[in-house]
N, C-alpha and C positions, 0 to 999 in steps of 0.2 A: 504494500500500500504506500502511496505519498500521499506527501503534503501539500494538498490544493487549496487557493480559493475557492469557498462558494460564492456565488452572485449575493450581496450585503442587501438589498431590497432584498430578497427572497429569504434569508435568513432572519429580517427584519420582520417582515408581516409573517412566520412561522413562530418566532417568539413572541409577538404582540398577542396571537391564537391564542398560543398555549398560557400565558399568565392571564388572559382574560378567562378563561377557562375554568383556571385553579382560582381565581379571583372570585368566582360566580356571577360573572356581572353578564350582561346583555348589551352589549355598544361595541361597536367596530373599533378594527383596529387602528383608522385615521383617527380614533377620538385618545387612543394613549401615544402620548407624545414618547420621544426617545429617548428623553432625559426624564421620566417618569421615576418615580420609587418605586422598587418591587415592593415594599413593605409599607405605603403610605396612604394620604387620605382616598388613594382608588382603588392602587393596587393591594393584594395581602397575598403574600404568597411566606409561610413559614418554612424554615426548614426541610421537614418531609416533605412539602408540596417541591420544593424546590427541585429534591431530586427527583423526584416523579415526573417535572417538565425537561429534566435532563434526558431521563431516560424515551419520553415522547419525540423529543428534539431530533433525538441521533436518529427515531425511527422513520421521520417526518423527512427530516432531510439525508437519510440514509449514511449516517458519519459514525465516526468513531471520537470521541469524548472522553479521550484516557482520565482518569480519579485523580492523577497528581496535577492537573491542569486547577484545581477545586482547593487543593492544601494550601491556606494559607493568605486567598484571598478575597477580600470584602468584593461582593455585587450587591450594589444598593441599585442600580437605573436597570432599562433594557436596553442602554447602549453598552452597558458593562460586559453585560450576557451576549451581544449581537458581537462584540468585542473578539470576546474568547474563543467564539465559534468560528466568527471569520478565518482568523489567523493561525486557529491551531486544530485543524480537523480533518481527521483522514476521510477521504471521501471510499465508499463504499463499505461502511462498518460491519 
């Protein structure tokens, strides 16, 4: 496997999904902005939800999301998480 870019829109509106989701809300993903809080007055995504939309992510956009990419670092927005995917994702997981 290498190390591709995916296309950042398509990774962008793929995590907007999935935190509105685990969110429970009902609003498109044009309405969460990308400096949004995972954790704030819109979004709620704790912990376990967290890795739950990890594990959807990689199935979503078919990557691979190794564990130590996760040790050690805060994601507060969905530019954090669109971030990490971009740049560190093996394409066909």
């Amino acid at each position: 496997m290498s190390v591709v870019r995916l296309d950042r829109g398509r990774i962008t509106l793929a995590v907007k999904k999935v935190v509105i989701a685990e969110s429970r809300l009902t609003i498109s993903p044009d309405q969460v902005a990308d400096d949004e809080p995972l954790n704030g007055a819109l979004l709620s995504i704790n912990s376990l939800g967290f890795v739950g939309m990890l594990i959807q992510l990689e199935d979503q956009l078919d990557v691979t999301l190794n564990d130590d990419l996760f040790v050690g670092r805060s994601f507060t927005t969905v530019a954090d998480l669109v971030d990490v995917i971009q740049n560190h994702s093996e394409i066909g997981g």
